[in-house]
N, C-alpha and C positions, 0 to 999 in steps of 0.2 A: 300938907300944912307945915310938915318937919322942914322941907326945900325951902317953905319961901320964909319962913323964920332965920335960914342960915343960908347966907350966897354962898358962902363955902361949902357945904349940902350941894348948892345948885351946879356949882362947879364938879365936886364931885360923881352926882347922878349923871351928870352930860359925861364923866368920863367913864363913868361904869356902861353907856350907852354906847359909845365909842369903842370900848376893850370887846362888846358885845362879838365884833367881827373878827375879833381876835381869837387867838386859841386861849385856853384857863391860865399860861405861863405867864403872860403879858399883863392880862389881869392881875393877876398878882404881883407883880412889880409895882402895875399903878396903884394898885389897892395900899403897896407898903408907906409910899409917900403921901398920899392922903392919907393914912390911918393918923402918919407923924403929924403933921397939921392939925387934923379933926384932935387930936389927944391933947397937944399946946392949947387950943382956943376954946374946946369944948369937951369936955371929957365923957359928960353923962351923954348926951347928943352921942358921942361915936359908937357908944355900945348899941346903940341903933342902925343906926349906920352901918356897921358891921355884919349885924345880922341882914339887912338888905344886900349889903355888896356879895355875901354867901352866897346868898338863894337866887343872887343874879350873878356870880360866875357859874353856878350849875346849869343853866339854861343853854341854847343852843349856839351857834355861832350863824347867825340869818347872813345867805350872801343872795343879793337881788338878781334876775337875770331877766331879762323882755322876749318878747314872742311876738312875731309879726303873721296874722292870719287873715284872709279872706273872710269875709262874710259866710263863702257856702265852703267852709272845711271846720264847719263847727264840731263833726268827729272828730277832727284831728287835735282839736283844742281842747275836748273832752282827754282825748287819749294822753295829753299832755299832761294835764293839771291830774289824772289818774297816777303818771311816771312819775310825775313830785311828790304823790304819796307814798311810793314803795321807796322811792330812792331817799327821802326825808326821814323814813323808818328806820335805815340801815345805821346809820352811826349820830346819834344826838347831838355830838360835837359841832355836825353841821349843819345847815337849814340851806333847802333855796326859795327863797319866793320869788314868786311867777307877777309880772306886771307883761298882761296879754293887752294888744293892739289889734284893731281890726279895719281893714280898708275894703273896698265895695270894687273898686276901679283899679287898674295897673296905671297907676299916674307917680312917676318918678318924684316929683314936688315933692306929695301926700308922703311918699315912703320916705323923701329925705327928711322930713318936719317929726314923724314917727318917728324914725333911728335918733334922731337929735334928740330929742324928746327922754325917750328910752337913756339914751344916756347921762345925758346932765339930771335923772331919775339914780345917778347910780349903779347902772346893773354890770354885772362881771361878763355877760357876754348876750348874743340877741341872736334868736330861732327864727330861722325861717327869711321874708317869706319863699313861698315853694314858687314853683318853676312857673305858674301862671301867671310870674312877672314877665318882662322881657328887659329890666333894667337891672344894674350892677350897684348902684346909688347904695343899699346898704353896705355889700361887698367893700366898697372903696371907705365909705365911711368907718366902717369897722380896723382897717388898714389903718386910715389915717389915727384914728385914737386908741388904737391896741386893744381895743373889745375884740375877742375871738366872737367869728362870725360860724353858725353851723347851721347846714342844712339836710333836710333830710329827705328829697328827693331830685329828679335827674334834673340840672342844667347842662346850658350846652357848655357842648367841649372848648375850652380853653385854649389859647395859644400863648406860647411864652412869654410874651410881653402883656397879656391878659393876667396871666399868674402872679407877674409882678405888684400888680396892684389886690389881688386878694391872698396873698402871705397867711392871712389870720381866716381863710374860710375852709373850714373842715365840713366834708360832705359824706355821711353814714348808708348813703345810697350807693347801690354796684356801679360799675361804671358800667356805661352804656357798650363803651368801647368789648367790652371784656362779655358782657349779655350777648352782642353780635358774634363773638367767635364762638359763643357757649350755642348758639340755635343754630351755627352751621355747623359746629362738631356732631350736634343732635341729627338732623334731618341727612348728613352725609353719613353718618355712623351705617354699619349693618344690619343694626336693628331699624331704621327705618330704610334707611338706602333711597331718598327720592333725588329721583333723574330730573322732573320737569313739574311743573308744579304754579301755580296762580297765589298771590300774594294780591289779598284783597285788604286793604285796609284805611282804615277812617283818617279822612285828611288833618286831623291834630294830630295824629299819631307821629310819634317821634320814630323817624325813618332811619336818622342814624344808626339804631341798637337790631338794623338790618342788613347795614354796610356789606358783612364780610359774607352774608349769600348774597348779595346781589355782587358782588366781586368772586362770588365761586360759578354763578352759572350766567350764562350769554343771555340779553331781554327778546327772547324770539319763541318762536312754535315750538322749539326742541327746547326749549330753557325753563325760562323764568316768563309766566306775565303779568302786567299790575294790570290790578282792578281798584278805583276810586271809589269810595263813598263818601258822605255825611250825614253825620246826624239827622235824623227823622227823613230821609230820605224813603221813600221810598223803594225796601232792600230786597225787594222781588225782580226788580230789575237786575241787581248785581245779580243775583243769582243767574239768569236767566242768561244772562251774557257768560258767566262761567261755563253755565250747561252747553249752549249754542259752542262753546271751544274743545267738547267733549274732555273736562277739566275733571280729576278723582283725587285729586288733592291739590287741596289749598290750606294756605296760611291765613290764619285771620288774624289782625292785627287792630282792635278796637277797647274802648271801654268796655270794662265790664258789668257798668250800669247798663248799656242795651247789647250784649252780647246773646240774650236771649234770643231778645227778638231778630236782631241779623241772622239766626241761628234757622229760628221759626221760620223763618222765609224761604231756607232753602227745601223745606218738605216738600210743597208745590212740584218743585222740580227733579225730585228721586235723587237727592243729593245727601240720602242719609242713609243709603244701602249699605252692604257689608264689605263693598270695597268701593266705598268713598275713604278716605282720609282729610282729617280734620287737626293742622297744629295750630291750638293760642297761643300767643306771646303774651298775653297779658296775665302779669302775675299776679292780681287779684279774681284768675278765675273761678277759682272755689267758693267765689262770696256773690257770685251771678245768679246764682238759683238754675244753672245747667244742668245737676243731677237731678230736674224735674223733668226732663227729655226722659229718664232711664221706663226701657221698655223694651219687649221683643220687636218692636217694627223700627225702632231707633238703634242699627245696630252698624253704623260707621264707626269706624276706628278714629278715636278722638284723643289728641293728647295735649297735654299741656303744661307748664313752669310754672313754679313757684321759688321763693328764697327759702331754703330750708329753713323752719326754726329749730329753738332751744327746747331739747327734748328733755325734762329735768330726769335724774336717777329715781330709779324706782321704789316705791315709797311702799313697805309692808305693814304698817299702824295705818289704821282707818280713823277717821277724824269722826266721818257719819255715815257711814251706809246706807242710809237714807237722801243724801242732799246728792243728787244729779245735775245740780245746778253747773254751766259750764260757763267760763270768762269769756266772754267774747270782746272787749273792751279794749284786745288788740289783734283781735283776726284778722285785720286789713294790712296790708305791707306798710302803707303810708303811715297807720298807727304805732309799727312795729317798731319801723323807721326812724317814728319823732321819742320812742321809749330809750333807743337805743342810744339816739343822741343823748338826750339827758344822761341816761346812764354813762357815756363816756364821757362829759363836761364834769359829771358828780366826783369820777374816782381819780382824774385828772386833778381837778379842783382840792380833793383828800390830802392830794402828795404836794401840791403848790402851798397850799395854806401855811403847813408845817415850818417852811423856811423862811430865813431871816428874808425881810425886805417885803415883804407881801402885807400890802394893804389894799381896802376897798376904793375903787376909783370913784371920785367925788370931784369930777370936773364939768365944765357945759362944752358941747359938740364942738370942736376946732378949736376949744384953747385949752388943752394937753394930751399928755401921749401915757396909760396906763401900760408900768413897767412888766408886772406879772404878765402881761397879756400874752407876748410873744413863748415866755417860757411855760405858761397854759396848755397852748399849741402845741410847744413840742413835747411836752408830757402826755400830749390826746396821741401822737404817734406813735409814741411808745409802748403804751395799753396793749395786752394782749386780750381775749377773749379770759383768760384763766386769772387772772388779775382781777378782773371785775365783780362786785356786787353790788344791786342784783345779777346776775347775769344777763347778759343780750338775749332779746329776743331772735334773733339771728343769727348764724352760726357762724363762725370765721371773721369777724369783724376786725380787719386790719385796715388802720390808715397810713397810706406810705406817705414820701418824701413832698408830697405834691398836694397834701391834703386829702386823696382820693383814696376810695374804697376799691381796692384790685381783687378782693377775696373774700370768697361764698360759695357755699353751696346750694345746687341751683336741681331743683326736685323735677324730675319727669313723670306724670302723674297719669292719670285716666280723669277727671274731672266726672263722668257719670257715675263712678261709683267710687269715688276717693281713693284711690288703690296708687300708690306707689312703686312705679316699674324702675324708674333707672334714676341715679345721683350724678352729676356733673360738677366737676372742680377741674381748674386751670389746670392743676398738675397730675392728675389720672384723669381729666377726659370721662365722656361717659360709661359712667361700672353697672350695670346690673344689680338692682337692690338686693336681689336676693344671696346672690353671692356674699352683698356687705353682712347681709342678716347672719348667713350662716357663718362669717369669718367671724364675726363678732362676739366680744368674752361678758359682753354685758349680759343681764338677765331679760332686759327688755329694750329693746332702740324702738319701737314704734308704738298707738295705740294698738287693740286688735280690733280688725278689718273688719268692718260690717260685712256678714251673710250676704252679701249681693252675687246675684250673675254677671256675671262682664258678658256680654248678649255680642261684643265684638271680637270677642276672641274664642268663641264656642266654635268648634269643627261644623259647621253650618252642612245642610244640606242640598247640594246642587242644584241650580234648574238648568237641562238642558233644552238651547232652543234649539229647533231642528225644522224643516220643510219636508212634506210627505211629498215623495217622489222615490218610484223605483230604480234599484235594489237599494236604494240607500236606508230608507226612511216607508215605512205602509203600516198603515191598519192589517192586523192578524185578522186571518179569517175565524171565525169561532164558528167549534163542528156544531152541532144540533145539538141543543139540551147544558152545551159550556158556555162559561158567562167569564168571560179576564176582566181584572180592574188593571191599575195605575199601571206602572210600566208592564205587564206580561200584554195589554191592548197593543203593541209595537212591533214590527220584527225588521231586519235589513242589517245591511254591512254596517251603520252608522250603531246602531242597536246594540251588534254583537262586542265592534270596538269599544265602547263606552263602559260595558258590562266588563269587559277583558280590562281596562283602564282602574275600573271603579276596586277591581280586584289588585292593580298590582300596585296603585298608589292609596289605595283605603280612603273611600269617600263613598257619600250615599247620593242618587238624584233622581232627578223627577225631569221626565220628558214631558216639554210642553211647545205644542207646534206652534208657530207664528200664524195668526190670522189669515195676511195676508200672501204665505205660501211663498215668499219671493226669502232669495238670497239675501240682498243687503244691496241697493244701486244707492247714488248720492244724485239729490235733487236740485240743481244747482237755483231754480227757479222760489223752491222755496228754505232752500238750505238746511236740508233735513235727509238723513236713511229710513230704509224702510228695511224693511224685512229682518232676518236673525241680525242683522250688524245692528238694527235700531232696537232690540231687546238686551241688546249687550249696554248699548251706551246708555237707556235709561233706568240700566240695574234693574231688568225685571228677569234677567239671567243671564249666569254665570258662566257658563260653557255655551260655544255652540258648534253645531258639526251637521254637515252634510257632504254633500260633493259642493262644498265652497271652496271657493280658489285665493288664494294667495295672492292678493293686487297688492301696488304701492298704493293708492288709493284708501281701502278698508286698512292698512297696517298706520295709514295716520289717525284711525281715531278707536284701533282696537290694537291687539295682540295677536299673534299666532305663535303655536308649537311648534315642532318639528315636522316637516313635513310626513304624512303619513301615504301619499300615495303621489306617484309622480305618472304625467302623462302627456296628450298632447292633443291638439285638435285633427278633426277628420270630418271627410264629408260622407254624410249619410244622402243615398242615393235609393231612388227604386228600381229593383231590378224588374226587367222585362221579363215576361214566361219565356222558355224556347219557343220559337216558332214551331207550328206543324211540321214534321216533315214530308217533303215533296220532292217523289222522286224521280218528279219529269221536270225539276227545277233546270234542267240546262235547253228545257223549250222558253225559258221566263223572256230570255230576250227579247223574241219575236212573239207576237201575239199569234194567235189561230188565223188571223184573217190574212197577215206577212207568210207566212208556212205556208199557206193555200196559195198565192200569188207567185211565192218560190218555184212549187211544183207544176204549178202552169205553165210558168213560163219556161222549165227546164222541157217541159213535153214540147212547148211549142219552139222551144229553138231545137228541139230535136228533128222533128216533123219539117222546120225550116233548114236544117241541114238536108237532109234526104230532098227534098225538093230542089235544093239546089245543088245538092252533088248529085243527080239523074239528068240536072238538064247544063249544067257544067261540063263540056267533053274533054277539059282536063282530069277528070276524077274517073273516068273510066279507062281501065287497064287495055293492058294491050290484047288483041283478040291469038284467042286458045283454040284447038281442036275439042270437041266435046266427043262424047261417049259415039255419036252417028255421024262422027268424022266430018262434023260441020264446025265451020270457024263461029265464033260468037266472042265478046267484049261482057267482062261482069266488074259491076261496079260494086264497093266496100261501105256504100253507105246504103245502109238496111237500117229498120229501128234499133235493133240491138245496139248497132255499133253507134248510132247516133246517140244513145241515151245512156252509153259507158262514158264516151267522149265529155260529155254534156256534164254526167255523173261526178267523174273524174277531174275537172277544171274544177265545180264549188267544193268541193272536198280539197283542194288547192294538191291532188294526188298526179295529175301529170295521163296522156293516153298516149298508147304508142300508134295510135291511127292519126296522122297528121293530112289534112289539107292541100292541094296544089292548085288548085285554081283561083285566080282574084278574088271571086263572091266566098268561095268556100274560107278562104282564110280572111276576108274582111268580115264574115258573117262569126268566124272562130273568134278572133280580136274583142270583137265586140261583147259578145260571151264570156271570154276571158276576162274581161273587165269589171261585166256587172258578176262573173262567179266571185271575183277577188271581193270588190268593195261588199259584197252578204257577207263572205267569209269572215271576213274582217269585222266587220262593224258586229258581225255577230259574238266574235270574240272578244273583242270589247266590251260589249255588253254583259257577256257573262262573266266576264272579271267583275264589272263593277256590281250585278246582281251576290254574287260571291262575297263582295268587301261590303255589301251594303248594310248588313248587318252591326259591323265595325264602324262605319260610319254615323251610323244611329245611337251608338254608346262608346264614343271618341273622347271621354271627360276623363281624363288618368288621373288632373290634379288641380289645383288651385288655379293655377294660369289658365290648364284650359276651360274651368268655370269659368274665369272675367271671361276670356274670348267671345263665347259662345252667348248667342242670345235668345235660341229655346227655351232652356232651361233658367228659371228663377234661382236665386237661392237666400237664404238666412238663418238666422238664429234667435236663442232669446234678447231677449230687447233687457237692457241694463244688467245683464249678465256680464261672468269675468270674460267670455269671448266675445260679445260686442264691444266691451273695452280695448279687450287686444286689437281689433281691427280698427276699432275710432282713433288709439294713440299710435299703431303703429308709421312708420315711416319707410315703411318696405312701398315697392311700387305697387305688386299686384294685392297687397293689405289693401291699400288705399282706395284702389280702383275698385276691390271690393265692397269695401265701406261704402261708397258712391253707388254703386249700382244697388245694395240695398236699401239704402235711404232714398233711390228713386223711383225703385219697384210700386208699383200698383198692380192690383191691391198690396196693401201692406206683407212685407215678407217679414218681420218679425213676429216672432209667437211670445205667448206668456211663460212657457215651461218645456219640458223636454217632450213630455208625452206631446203637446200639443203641435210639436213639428215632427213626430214621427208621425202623428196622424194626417199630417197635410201631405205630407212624401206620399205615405200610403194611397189616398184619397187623388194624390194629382198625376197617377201614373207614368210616371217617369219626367213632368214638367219641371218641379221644384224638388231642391234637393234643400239639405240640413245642414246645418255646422254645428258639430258639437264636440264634447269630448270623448274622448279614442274609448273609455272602462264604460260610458253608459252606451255610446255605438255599439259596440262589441255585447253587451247585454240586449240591447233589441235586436239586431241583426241574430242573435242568435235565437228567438224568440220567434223572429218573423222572416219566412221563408223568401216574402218580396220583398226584404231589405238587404242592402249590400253596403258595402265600405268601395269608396274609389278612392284609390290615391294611395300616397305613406301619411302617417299622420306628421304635420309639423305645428311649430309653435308651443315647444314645453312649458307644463305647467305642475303647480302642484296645487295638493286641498291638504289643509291643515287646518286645525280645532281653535278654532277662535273664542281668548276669554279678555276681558274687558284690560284699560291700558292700564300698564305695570301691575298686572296682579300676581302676588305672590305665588301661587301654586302652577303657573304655567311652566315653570322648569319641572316642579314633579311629575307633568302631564308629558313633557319634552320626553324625559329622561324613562317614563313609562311606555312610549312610543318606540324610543330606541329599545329596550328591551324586548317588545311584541317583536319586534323586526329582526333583532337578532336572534331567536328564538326560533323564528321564521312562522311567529302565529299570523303577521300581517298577510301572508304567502297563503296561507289555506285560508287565513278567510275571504281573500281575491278570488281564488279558485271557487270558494263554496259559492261565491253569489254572481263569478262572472262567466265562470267556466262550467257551468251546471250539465250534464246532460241530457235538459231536459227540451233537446231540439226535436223537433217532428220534421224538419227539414229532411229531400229526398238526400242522400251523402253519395248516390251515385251518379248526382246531377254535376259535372263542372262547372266550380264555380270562376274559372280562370281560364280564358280561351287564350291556349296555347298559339294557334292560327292550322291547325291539322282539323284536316274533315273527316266525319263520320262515314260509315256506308247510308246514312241515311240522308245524307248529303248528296252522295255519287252513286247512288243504286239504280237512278233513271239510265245511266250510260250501259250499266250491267243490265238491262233490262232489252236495251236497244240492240246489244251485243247475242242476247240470249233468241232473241224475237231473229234478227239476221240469221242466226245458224238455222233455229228451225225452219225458218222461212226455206233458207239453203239447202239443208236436209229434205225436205217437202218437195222439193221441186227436182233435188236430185234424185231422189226414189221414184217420183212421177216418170223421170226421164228413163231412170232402170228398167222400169217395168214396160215400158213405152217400149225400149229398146231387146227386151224378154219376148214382147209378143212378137217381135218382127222378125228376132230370131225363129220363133217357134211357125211362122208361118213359112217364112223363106225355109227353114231348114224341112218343113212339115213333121214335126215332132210336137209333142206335147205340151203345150205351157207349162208344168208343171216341171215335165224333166227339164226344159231349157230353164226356168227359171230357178232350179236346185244348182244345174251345172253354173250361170252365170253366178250363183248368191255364194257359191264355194269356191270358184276363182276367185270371190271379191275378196272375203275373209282371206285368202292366202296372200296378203300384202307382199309378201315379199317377192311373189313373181312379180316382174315389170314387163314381160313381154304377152302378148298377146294371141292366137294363132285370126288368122282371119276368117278359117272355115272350122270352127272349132269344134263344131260337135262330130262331122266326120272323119276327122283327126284324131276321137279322141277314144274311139273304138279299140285303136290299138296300141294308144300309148298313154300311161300314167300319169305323163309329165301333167295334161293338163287337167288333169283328176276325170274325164270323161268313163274312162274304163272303172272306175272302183262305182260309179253312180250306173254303169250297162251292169256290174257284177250283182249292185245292188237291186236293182229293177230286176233281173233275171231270178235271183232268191227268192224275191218275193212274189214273181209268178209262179216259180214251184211250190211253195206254201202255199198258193190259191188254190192249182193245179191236186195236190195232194189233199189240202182241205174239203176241196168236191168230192175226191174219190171216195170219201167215208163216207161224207152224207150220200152218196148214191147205194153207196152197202148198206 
């Protein structure tokens, strides 16, 4: 009522209203000049007056600002009008009031009619709106009329001449640019060190702040691959398409409103084992509700970023001990983000008010240019972190030359149980929290860490997968009355190594055989493994080992160690028993009913010689005087002499009785002929009866297996040697490969036993391809097994554990030590060199080409049977020739055949007498006289002997 009694009053309240934006100095200037008026015109009125103009310079100094919001970031507008009250708190002097705007749609128009709006409202500078614009309209607005424009999360990257027009837009968010070098420092670092990796992320997602790894790694199988989503997609498929790539680390790059559930989706697909890895990029993953995963079967290795906040100094007065109540009212980045702005516009705005020249802009949109604005701006760049109150939610909060935020500290986190591992800054790169901790002179830098397990970084304990198959891998036999549980049920070379392993790199595990007892082959039909490789890839374990082989193949979608045993392929063959021996084996040529025909026909060409050398009168000699001085002609062809002759030609020995008359020597010729062609073809024959053996097992090697078409042969089916032969590019590989694949019945087997059983079973038909350490283990086992050949085609069997997982070098590096130690060396011998053969060791198992006597004893036999024959028939003729002495000479059989049996014995006489026994009465020479002196003696002993029995 005082106002409208006095226009002078009313002039003055409009300037006490006006001074309002002023600081109290200014006030008082105007206050001095109206006091001088108010005193002239009205004296009692100014003492009123006065007291009003007081209690209205104590009041605040209100400077207006606008806020541009979306309809769905009503958090963010909460979070806002929250920062106006802490920052409103700090210094009386100042005020800011909030005139917030809200639009539904990204429609340029709406925002320019808002900015316009917002300004010709008065306000000193305008929030927002965030990135879910795609238009610049406030940015240039703000330019054009000197309202500093600030924003508080990512737009896109600017270009020079884009700069030019927002001069006045200060942005409190990282840059994008600086995030992308910050996640490839991370993920290249040691501490994570990934090589190759899937980068699945939701199509809003800003790809930029990914730049600098997709510029560190090639988009291929050995790199980097992207996987797409969106929202409410269906995120069982992404999955499923990672797993199908045999993928153990991915980047997920999503909302963290559905960061759950894309999470949730990968369970299905064992994509949350203990060597999967999991990196977010989204720095509001703390507020996803992730650490509700936390659990022993949840235990991939999960990390993820954050902006570090403001950790305040530690506070030793208690307010209540009782109130656990906690702020959340900027736990979101975007919140922290829109606090921080205010906060740097407040202390900006502190130091600008101060100076001459600063007044409140009180224009409408395009017609003036507010002067503070510019120098606003550059007082926002100048702000350090240590400057400010309140302080930033956010640490490092510098805005350089360009408006942009280049500096922060950026948290590496565990997200399942909130645990802080490593800090990252531009200028040291990623450090190790703990180190910071322990460098650190403060009394307290973090909260303290909830009690949790981290279930991903616990020394887990192993599964190994393995396939029971001897010596590698078998059931223990249990004696009578003994029961073994978990691993002591196991025994074999795979057994012993793993034990020997478990000891010299320190881990625990549990053997668990594969169902389906197979290796690991790749299914191209339904693009899937089996066996130990397909327990590796779906994380149901961790280690695996058998006699598995080293393929390019299995090393695309697993690992391998060091090799622990090197080797090669070989055929396993069935050996033949030794034949019986026979040792009328040099009769085999000819049969019994050819020998009977031989000897017929030698009698009858003998018989036919004698008839035709008697009626031939060239074969009879010239006529002799005989004993009764009568002439007579005697002819040389008798049987004897016929059947030496006869003898003599097939023996190919030659007879000095030849032939001279036409028939005799046409009849000889012909004889000569058929003796040669028996001789011959007989010799022949026994050559090749001899080699026939050699020719029955002529297989020395791989070639002469394709050659040869008795003999089958094969291997395991999707094993590492029918790979060998399917990819090789050798000729005889090839032709191998072929003639198995055309074999009927089927020549591949399911396992090793199952082709030593069919060798065995098929007596020398089919043979085996396998490798040289488990050949060499049945062959020694089995007395009808053999090895043919050298073994070729090197290989090796190394311990397969899932891709890139960290502990495969300590497995490496535990292998080469067994090795060098030379424990891998006895345990070869223990389980391949055992001697626990029953094989006969005095059987050869390597045919030199030298024959036994059990081979050639028929010929010693022939030889043996000839002399006595010989002997027999010469003593016949002795004694024949004993009686005829004893008759002719009329002496005793006895005596004549003592004197003929003692001349024999005296070989070294060579002559004869002709009348020997009366010759020999008187001389020594031919021993007759010592056999009269003996016979004489021994009639006088008779003589004497009677004379007593007669007394």
């Amino acid at each position: 009522m005082l106002v409208e009694r006095c226009p002078d009053l009313a002039d003055f309240w409009l300037g006490i209203i006006w001074l309002r934006v002023k600081k109290y100095r200014f006030l008082v200037l105007y206050f001095s000049s109206a006091l001088f008026k108010v005193v002239v015109m009205h004296g009692l009125q100014f003492l009123v007056l006065l007291a009003l103009a007081i209690s209205s310079g104590a009041n605040d100094l209100v400077v207006k600002i606008g806020a541009i919001f979306f309809d769905t970031e009503m958090k963010l507008a909460d979070a806002f009008s929250a920062a106006l009250e802490e920052v409103n708190a700090v210094n009386p002097a100042l005020k800011l009031e909030a005139i917030k705007r809200y639009v539904t749609v990204d429609d340029s128009i709406v925002l320019q009619d808002i900015s316009c709006d917002l300004i010709g409202s008065g306000v000193a500078a305008i929030f927002g709106p965030s990135s879910k614009t795609n238009s610049d309209i406030v940015e240039v607005l703000c330019n054009m009329t000197g309202i500093p424009h600030l924003q508080f999360d990512w737009h896109p990257q600017q270009s020079s001449r884009e700069r030019m027009n927002h001069q006045l837009t200060v942005n409190v968010a990282p840059m994008e640019l600086f995030l992308s070098a910050a996640f490839s420092d991370i993920l290249a670092s040691k501490t994570f060190d990934w090589k190759s990796f899937t980068i699945a992320y939701e199509r809003s997602s800003h790809l930029i702040r990914l730049q600098h790894i997709l510029a560190w790694k090639q988009l291929h199988k050995a790199g980097i691959k992207m996987q797409e989503f969106e929202r409410g997609d269906d995120y069982r498929i992404l999955w499923k398409r990672i797993n199908n790539a045999r993928e153990k680390f991915v980047l997920l790059d999503c909302p963290s409103d559905i960061l759950v559930d894309v999470i949730n989706a990968s369970i299905g697909y064992n994509m949350t084992g203990s060597f999967n890895h999991l990196f977010l990029t989204n720095l509001d993953t703390h507020l996803s509700g992730i650490d509700g995963f936390y659990s022993r079967d949840f235990t991939v290795a999960v990390a993820a970023v954050r902006i570090r906040t403001y950790v305040p100094p530690p506070v030793h007065d208690e307010i209540d001990v009782f109130d656990n109540s906690v702020d959340t009212r900027f736990s979101s980045l975007g919140s922290q983000l829109v606090y921080d702005s205010i906060v740097l516009f407040y202390n900006a705005l502190l130091e600008i008010s101060q100076l001459p020249g600063f007044y409140i802009p009180n224009f409408s949109c395009g017609r003036g240019f507010w002067q503070p604005g510019p120098r606003l701006v550059e007082q926002m760049k100048q702000i350090t972190p240590k400057m400010v109150k309140p302080p930033f939610k956010t640490q490092r909060l510098q805005i350089n030359a360009d408006g942009q935020r280049d500096d922060f500290n950026l948290e590496v986190y565990n997200p399942i149980i909130d645990r802080v591992t490593h800090i990252w800054n531009k200028e040291f790169q990623l450090v190790d929290f703990e180190k910071l901790r322990e460098n650190s002179t403060q009394a307290l830098k973090q909260k303290r860490l909830q009690n949790k397990e981290d279930f991903s970084q616990k020394p887990i304990r192993y599964t190994v997968a393995t396939r029971v198959g001897k010596p590698y891998f078998s059931w223990r036999e249990e004696p009578e009355g003994v029961h073994f549980e978990g691993n002591e049920r196991f025994e074999g070379y795979a057994v012993d190594l793993i034990y020997m392993l478990a000891q010299e790199c320190k881990f625990d595990f549990n053997f668990e055989p594969v169902r389906d007892n197979k290796y690991g082959s790749y299914d191209a039909n339904t693009d899937e493994w089996d066996g130990i490789i397909r327990q590796l890839i779906d994380n149901n374990a961790q280690i695996g080992i058998c006699d598995l082989t080293i393929t390019q193949a299995r090393r695309s979608v697993v690992d391998f160690t060091v090799p622990f045993m090197q080797l090669g392929i070989s055929i396993l063959s069935y050996k033949e028993p030794p034949p019986k021996a026979d040792i009328y084996a040099f009769l085999n040529p000819y049969n019994a009913e050819v020998w009977l025909f031989v000897m017929i026909a030698m009698m009858i060409t003998a018989f036919a010689l004698i008839f035709t050398g008697r009626i031939d009168q060239y074969e009879w000699d010239q006529p002799v005087e005989n004993v009764n001085r009568e002439m007579e002609r005697q002819n040389i062809w008798h049987l004897s002499n016929a059947l030496w002759l006869v003898l003599g030609s097939i023996l190919n020995q030659g007879c000095d009785l030849l032939p001279r008359g036409l028939p005799m020597r046409l009849l000889t010729a012909f004889w000569w002929i058929f003796a040669l062609l028996i001789s011959q073809t007989y010799i022949a024959k026994l050559a090749a009866f001899i080699t026939s053996s050699k020719i029955a097992g002529d297989i020395g090697s791989l070639h002469d297996l394709v050659d040869q078409n008795k003999v089958q042969f094969g291997t395991i089916r999707g094993g590492a040697t029918s790979v060998y032969f399917s990819e090789s590019n050798d000729t005889d590989n090839r032709m191998a490969w072929n003639k198995m694949l055309s074999f009927k019945p089927d020549a591949f087997t399911k396992n090793n036993e199952e082709g030593v059983d069919r060798v065995k079973l098929s007596k020398g038909t089919y043979a085996f391809l396998m490798e040289t350490t488990n050949l060499q283990y049945y062959v020694q086992r089995n007395c009808e097994l053999t090895q043919i050949g050298e073994s070729f085609g090197e290989k090796h069997y190394g311990i397969a554990v899932p891709l890139n997982a960290d502990f495969r070098s300590n497995l490496s590096v535990g292998i080469l030590r067994l090795s060098e130690r030379g424990e891998l060396f006895k345990l070869r011998n223990k389980w391949f060199n055992s001697n626990e053969s029953t094989c006969d060791s005095n059987v050869p198992t390597i045919d030199d080409g030298q024959f036994d006597m059990d081979s050639v004893g028929g010929l010693f036999v022939v030889l043996i049977v000839g002399v006595v024959v010989a002997l027999v028939i010469g003593v016949a003729e002795f004694l024949w020739h004993v009686q005829r002495i004893s008759v002719k000479e009329k002496i005793p059989p006895m005596l004549a055949l003592k004197a003929e049996f003692y001349f024999v014995i005296r070989f070294w006489l060579t002559r004869k007498p002709l009348h020997t026994y009366r010759q020999s009465r008187d001389s020594t020479s031919t021993g007759y006289s010592s056999l009269e002196q003996i016979t004489s003696a021994s009639s006088a002993k008779k003589k004497k002997k009677s004379r007593r029995i007669e007394k």
